[in-house]
Structures are given as structure tokens and as C-alpha cells.
DSSP file (Angstrom, degrees, kcal/mol; ACC not computed):
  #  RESIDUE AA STRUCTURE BP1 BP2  ACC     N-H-->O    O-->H-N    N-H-->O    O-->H-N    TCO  KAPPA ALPHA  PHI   PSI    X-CA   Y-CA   Z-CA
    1    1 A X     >        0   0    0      0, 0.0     4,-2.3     0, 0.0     5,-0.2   0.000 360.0 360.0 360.0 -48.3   19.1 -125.3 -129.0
    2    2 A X  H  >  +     0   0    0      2,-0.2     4,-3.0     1,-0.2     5,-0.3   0.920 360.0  56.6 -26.3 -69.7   18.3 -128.7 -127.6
    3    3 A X  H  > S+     0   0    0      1,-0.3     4,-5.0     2,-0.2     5,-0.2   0.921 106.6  52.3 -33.0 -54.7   21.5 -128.6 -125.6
    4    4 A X  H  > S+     0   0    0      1,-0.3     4,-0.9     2,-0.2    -1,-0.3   0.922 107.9  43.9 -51.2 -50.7   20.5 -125.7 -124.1
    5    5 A X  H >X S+     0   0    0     -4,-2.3     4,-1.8    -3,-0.2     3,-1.0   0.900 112.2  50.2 -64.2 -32.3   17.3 -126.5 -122.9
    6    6 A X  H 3< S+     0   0    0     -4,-3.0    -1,-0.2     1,-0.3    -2,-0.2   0.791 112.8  52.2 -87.8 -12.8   18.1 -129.8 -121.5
    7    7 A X  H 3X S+     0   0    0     -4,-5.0     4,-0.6    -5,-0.3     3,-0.3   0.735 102.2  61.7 -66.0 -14.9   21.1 -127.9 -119.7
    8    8 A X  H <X S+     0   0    0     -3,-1.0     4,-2.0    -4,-0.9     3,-0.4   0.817 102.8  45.0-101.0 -29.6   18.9 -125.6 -118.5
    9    9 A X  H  X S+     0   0    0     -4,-1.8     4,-0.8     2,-0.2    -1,-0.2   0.368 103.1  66.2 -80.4  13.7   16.9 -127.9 -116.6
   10   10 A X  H  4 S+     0   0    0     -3,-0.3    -2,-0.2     2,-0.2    -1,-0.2   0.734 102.6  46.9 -55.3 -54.4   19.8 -129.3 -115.4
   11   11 A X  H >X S+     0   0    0     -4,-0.6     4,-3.5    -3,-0.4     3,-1.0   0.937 107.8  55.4 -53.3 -62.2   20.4 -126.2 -113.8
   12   12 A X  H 3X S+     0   0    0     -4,-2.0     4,-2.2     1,-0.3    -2,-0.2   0.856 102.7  61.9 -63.7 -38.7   16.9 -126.0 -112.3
   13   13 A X  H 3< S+     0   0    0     -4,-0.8    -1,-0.3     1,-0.2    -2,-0.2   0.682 104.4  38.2 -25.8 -47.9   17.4 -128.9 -111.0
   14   14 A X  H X> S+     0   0    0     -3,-1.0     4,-2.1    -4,-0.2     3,-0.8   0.789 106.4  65.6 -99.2 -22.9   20.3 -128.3 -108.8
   15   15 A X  H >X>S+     0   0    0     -4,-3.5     3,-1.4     1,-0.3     4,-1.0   0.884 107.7  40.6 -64.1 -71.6   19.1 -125.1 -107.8
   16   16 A X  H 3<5S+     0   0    0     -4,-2.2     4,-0.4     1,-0.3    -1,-0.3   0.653 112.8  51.4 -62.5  16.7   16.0 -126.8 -106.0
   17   17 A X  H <>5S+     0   0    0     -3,-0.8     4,-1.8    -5,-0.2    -1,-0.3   0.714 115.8  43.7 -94.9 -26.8   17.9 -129.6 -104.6
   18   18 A X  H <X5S+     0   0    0     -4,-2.1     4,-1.6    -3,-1.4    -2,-0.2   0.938 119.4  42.5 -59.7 -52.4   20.2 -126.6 -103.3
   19   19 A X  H  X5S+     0   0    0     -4,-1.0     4,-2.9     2,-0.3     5,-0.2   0.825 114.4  53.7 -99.1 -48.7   16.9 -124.4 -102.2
   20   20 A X  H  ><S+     0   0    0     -5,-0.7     4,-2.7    -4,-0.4     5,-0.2   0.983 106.7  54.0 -76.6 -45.4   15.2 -127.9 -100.7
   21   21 A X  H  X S+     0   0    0     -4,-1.8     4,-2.7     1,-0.3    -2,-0.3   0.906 113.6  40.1 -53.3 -51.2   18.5 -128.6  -98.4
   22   22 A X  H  X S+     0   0    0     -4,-1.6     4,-1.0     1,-0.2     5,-0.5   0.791 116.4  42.4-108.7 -12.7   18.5 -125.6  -96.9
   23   23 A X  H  < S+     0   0    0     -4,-2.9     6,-0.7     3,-0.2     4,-0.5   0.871 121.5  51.3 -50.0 -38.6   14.7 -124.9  -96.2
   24   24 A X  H  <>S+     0   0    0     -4,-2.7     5,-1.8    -5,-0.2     6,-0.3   0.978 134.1   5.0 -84.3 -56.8   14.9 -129.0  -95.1
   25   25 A X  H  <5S+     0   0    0     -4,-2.7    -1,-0.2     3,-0.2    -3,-0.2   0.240 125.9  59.9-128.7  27.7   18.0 -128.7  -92.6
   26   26 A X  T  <5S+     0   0    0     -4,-1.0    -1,-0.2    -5,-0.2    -3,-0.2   0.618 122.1  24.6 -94.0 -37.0   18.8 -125.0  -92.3
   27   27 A X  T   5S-     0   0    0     -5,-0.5    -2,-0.2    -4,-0.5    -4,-0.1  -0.135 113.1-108.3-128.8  41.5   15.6 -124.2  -91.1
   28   28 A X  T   5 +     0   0    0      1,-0.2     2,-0.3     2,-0.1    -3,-0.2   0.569  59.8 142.2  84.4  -9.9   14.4 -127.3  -89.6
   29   29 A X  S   <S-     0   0    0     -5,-1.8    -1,-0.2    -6,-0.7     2,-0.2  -0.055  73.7 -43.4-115.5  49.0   11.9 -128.8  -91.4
   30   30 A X        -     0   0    0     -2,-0.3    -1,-0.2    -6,-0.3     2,-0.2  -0.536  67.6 -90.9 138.6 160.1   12.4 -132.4  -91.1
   31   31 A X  S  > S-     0   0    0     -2,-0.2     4,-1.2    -3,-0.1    -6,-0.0  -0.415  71.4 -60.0 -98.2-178.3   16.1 -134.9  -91.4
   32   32 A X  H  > S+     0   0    0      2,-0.2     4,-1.0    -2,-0.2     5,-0.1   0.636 129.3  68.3 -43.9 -40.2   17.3 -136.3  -94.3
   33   33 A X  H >> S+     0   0    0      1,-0.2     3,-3.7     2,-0.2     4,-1.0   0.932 108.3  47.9 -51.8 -74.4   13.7 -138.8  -95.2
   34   34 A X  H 3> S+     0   0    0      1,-0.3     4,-2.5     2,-0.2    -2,-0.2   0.669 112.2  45.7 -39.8 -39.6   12.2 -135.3  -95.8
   35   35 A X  H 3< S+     0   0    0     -4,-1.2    -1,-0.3     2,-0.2    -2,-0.2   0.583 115.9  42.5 -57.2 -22.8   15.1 -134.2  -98.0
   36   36 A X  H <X S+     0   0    0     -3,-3.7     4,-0.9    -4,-1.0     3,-0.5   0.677 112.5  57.3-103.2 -40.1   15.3 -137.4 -100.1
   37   37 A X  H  < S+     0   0    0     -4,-1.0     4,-0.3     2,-0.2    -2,-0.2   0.915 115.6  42.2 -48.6 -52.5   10.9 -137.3 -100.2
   38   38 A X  T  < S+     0   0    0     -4,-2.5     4,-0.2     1,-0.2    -1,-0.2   0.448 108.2  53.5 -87.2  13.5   11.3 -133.6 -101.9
   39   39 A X  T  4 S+     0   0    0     -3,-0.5     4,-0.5     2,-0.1    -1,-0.2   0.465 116.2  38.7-115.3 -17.5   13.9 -134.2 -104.0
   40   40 A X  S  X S+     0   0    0     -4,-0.9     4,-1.9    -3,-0.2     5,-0.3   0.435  96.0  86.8 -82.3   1.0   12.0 -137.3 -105.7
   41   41 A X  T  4 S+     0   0    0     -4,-0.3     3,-0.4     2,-0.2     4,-0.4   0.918  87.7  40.5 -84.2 -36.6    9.2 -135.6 -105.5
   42   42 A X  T >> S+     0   0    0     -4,-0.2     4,-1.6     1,-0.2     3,-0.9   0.956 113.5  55.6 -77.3 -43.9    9.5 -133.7 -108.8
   43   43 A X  H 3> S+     0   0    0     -4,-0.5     4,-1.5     1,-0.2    -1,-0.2   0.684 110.9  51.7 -58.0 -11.5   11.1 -137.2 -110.9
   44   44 A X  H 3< S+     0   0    0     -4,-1.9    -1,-0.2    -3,-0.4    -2,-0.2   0.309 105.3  48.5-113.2  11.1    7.9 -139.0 -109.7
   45   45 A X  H <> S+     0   0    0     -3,-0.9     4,-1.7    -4,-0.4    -2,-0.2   0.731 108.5  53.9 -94.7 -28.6    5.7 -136.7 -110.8
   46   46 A X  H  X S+     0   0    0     -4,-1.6     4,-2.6     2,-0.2    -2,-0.2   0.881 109.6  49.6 -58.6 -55.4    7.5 -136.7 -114.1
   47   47 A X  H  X S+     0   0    0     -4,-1.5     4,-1.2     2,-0.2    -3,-0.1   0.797 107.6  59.5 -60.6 -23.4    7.0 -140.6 -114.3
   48   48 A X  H  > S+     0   0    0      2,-0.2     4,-3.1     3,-0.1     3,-0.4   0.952 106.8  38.5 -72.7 -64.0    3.6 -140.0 -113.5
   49   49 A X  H  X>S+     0   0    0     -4,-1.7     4,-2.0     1,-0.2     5,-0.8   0.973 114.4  54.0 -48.8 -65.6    2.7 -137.9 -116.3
   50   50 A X  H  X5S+     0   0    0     -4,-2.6     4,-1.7     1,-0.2    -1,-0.2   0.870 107.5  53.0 -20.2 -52.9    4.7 -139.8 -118.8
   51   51 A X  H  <5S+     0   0    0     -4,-1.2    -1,-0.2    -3,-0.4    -2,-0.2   0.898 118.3  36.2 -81.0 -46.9    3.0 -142.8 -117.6
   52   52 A X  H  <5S+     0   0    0     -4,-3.1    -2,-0.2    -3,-0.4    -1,-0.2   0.852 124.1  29.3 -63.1 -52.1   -0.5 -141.1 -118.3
   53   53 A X  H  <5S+     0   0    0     -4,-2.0     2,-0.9    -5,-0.3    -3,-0.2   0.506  98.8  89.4-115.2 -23.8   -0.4 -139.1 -121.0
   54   54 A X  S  <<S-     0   0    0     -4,-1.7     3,-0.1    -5,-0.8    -1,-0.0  -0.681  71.6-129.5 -90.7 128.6    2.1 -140.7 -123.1
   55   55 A X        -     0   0    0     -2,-0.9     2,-0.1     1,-0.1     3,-0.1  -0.139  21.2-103.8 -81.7 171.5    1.0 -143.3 -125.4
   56   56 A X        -     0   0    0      1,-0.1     2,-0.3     2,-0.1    -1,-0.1  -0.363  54.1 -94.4 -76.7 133.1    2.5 -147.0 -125.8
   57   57 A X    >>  -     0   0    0      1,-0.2     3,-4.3    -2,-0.1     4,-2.0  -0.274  24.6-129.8 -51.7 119.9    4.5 -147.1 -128.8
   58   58 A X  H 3> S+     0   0    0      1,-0.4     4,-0.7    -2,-0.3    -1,-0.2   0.654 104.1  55.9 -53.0 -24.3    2.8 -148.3 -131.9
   59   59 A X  H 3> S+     0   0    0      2,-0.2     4,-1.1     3,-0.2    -1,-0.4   0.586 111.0  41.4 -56.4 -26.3    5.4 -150.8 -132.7
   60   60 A X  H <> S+     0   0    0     -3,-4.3     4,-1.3     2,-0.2    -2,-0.2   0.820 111.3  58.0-118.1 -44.6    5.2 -152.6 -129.5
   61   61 A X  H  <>S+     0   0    0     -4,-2.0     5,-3.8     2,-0.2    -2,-0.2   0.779 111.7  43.1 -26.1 -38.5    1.2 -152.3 -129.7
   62   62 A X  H ><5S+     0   0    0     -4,-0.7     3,-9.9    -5,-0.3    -2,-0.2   0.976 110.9  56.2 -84.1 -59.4    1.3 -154.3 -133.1
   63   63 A X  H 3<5S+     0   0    0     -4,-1.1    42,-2.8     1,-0.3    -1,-0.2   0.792 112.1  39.9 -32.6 -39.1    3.9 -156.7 -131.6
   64   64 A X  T 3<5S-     0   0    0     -4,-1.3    -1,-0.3    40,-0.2    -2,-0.2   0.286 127.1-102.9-103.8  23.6    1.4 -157.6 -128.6
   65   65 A X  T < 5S+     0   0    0     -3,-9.9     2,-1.5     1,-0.2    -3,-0.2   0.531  77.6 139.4  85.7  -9.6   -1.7 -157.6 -131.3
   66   66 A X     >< +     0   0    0     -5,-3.8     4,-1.4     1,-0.2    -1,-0.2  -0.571  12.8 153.2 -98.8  83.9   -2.9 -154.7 -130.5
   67   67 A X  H  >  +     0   0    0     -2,-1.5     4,-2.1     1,-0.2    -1,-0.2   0.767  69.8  47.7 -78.2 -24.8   -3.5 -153.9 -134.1
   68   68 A X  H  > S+     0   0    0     -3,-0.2     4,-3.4     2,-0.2    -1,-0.2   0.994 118.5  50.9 -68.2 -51.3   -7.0 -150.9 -133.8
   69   69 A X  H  > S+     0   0    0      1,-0.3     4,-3.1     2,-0.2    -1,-0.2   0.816 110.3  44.3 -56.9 -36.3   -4.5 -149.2 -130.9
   70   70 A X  H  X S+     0   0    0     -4,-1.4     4,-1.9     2,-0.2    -1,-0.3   0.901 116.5  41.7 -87.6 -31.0   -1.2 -149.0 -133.1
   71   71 A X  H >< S+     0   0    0     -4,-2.1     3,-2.4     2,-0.2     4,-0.4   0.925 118.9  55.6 -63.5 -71.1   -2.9 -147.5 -136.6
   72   72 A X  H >X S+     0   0    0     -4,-3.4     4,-0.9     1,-0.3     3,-0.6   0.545 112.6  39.2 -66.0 -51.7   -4.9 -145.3 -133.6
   73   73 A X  H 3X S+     0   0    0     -4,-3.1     4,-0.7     2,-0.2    -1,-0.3   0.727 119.4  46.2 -39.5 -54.7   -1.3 -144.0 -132.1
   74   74 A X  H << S+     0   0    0     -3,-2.4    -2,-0.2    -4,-1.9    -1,-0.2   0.167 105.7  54.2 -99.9  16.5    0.3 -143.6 -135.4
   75   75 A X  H <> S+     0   0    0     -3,-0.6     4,-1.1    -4,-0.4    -1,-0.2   0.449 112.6  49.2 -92.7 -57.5   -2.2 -141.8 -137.0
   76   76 A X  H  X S+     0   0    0     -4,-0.9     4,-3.0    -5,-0.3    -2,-0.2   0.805 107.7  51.2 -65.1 -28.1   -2.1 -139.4 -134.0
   77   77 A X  H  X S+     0   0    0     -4,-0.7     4,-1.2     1,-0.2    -1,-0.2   0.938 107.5  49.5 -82.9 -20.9    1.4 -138.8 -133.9
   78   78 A X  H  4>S+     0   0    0      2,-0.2     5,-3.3     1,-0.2    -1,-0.2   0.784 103.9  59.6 -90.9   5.5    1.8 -138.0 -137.4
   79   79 A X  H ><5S+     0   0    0     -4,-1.1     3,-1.0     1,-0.2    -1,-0.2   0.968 109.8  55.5 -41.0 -83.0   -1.2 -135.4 -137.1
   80   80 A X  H 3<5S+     0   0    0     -4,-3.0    -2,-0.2     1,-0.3    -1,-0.2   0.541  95.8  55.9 -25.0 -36.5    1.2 -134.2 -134.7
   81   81 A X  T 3<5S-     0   0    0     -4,-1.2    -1,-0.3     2,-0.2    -2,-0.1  -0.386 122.5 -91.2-107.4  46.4    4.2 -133.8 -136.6
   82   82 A X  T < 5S+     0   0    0     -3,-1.0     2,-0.3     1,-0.1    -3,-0.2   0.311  89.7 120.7  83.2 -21.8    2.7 -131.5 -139.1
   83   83 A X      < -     0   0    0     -5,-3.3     2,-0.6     1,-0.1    -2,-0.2  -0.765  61.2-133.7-102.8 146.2    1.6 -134.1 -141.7
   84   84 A X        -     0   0    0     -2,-0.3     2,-0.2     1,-0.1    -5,-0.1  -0.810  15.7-158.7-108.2 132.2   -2.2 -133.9 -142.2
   85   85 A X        +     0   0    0     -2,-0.6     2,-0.6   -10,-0.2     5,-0.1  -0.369  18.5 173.6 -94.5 128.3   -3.5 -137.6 -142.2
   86   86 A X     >  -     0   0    0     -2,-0.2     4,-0.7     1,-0.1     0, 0.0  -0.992  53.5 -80.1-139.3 159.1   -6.9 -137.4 -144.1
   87   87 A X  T  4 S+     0   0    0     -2,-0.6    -1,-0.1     1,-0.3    -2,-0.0   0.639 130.3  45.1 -47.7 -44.1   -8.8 -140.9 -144.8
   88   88 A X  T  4 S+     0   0    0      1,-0.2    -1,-0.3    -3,-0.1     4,-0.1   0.629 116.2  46.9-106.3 -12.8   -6.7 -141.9 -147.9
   89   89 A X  T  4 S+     0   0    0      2,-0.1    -2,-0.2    -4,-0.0    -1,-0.2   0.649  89.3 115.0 -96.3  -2.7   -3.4 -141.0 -146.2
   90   90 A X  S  < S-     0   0    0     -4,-0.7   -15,-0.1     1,-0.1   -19,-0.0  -0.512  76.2-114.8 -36.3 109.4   -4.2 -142.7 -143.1
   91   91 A X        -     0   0    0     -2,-0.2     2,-0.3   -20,-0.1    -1,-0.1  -0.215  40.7-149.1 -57.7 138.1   -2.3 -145.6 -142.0
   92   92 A X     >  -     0   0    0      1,-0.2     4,-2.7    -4,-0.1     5,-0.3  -0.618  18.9-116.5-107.0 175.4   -4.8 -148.4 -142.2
   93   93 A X  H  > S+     0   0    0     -2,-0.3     4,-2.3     2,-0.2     5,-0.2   0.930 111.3  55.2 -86.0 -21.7   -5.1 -151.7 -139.9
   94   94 A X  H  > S+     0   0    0      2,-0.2     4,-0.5     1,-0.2     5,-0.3   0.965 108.0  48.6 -55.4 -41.0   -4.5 -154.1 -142.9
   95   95 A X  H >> S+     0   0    0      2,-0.2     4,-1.4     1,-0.2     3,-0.9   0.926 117.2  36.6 -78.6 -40.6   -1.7 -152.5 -143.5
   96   96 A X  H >X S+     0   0    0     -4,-2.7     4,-2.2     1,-0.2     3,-0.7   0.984 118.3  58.0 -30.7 -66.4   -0.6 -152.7 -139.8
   97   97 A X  H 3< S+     0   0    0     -4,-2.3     4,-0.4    -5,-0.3    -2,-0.2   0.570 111.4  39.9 -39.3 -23.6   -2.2 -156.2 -140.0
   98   98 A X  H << S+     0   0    0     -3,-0.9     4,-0.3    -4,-0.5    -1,-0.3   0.729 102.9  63.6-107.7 -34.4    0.0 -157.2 -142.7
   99   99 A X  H << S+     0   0    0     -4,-1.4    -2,-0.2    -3,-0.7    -3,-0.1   0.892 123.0  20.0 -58.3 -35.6    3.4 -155.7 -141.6
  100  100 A X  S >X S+     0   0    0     -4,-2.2     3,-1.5     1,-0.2     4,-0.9   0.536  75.4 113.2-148.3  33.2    3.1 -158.1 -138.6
  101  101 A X  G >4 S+     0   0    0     -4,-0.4     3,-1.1     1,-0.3    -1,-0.2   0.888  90.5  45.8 -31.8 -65.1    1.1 -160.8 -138.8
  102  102 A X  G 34 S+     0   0    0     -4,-0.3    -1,-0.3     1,-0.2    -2,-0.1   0.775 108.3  61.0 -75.5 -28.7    4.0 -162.9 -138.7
  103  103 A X  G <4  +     0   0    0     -3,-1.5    -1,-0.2    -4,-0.1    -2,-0.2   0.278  64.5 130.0-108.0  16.0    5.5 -161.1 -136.0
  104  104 A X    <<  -     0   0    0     -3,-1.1     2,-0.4    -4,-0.9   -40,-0.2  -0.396  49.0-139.4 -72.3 144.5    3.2 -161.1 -132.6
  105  105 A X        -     0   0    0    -42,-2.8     2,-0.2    -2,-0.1    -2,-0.0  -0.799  18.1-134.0-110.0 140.5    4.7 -162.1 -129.5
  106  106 A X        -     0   0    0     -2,-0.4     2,-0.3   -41,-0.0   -41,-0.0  -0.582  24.4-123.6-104.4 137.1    2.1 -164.5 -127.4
  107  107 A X        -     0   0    0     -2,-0.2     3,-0.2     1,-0.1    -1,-0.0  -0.730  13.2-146.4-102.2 165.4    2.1 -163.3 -123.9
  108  108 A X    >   +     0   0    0     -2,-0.3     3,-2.2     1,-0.1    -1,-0.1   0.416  69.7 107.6-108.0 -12.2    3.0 -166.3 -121.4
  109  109 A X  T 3   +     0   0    0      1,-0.2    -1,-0.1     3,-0.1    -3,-0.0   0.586  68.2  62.5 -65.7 -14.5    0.8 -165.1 -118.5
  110  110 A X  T 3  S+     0   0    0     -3,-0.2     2,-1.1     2,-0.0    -1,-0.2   0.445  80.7 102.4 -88.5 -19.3   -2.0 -168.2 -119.0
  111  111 A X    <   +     0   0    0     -3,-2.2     2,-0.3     1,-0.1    -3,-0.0  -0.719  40.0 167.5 -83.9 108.9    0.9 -170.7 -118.2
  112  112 A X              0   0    0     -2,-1.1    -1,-0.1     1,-0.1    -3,-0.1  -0.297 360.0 360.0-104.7  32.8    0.4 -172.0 -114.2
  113  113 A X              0   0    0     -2,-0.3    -1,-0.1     0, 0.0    -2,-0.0   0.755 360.0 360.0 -78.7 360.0    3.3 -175.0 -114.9
């Protein structure tokens, strides 16, 4: 079922780059920039949303310390996937806190050598 769907926007995909070519230089409305602007126009809308609405992976949160953000993330997703998180089934931040204490990566951005 997967296949399918992600073939099927495969599809849709070439149909509007097919649909955008010939509105763009069948009928005038603009050279090649314009053709290459509406045919990115739907993958950077995609990136936008992604960028917005998906959150940062809780693994990579813990990594950079950001201990409240990754329990807060992974708490939600698994709400999401059907299992109901109630208080004592909750991941907690000690237990984040503990998993990687050892393992936080120091950001470099405060060094001006």
C-alpha cells in the first residue's frame, strides 16, 4: 500500500510538471525562470512545512541537552502511535537525563580562535 501511494505522487508529480510546461511555454506565460520557479514551487513548500510543523528528533534534542524538549517530543509521538502515555507510563527527564548524560555534544559556536 505504501508503494502505491508514494507512486502515486510520483505520478502527480509529472503530470503538473507536464500541465506547468505547457501553460508556461505553450501559452506564453513566461521562459524557462518561470518554469523552473513553478516546478519548485510545490518541493519548497513541502520543506517549509516539514520545517514548521515537524518536530526535532528527540535523540538529537537529548544529544544537544535539550533534555525538557526530548521527554516533550517523545511523549507526543508515542500518544501518536496509539499508545496512551498517562503519568506513570510517561517517559520522564531523569530517565532521558540518565540515558545521556555522558553523551552531550558541546556546541563549538563560543570559540572566536
Amino acid at each position: 500500500l505504501m508503494v502505491t501511494i508514494v507512486a502515486s505522487f510520483w505520478m502527480i508529480g509529472s503530470i503538473y510538471t507536464a500541465v506547468m510546461a505547457i501553460i508556461v511555454f505553450q501559452w506564453n506565460y513566461g521562459g524557462w525562470r518561470t518554469f523552473a520557479l513553478w516546478c519548485a514551487l510545490p518541493s519548497a513548500t513541502g520543506a517549509a512545512l516539514v520545517y514548521y510543523l515537524v518536530p526535532e528528533s528527540p535523540r538529537f534534542s537529548a544529544l544537544h541537552g535539550e533534555f525538557e524538549k526530548a521527554v516533550k517530543v517523545t511523549n507526543m509521538l508515542g500518544s501518536y502511535m496509539g499508545n496512551d502515555v498517562h503519568d506513570d507510563d510517561a517517559l520522564t527527564l531523569e530517565e532521558v537525563q540518565h540515558c545521556y548524560k555522558d553523551s552531550v555534544i558541546q556546541d563549538d559556536d563560543d570559540d572566536d580562535d
